[in-house]
N, C-alpha and C positions, 0 to 999 in steps of 0.2 A: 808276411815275410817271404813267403815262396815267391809272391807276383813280383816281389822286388828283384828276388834272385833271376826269376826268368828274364826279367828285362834288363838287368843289366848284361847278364850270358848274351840276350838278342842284340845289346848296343855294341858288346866284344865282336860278335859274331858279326854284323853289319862289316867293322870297323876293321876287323884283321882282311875278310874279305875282299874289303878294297882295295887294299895294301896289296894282298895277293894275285888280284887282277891289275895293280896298275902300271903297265909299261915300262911307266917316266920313273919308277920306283928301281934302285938298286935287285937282282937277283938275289943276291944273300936275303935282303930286306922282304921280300916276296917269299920265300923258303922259310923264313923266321916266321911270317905270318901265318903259314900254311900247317906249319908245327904248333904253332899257339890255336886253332881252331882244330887240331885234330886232340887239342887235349881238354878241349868243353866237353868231348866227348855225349851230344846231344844227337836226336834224330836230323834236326838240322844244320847242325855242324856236317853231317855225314854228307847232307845233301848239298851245300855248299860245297864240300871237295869233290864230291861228283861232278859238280857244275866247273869246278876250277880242271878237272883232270878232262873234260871235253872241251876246254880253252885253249883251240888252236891259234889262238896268239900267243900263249904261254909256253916256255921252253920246254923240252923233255924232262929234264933234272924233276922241275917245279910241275911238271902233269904227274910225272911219275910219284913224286913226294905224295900227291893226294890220292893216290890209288893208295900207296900205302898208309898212309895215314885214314882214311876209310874204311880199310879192309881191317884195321887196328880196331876201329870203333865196333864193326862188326865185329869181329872174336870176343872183344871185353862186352856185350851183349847176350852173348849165350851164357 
């Protein structure tokens, strides 16, 4: 049961991700993504908004949103 949960957490993760890196995608809809992955709340979730907050093609709002949305992950960690 756990293998199922990871993998579908990893198909979410994948799939917001893309959303959140893709260009041709609405801002609001990129920001919504970025929110829906800061709340898998996983090691890799974390590391996917790192990845999205060094995405100099990604606006300030939406690098911003994953800093904080990371640094979220961290605190709920300790």
């Amino acid at each position: 049961m756990t293998d199922f949960l990871e993998e579908t957490q990893n198909d979410e993760l994948k799939k917001y991700t893309g959303i959140a890196s893709d260009m041709q995608m609405d801002a609001k809809l990129r920001s919504q993504a970025i929110d829906l992955i800061g709340n898998i709340r996983t090691h890799e979730a974390l590391l996917a908004l790192l990845s999205l907050a060094a995405n100099e093609k990604l606006g300030f709002n939406e690098r911003d949103l994953s800093l904080k949305k990371a640094r979220d992950i961290i605190k709920a960690s300790r």
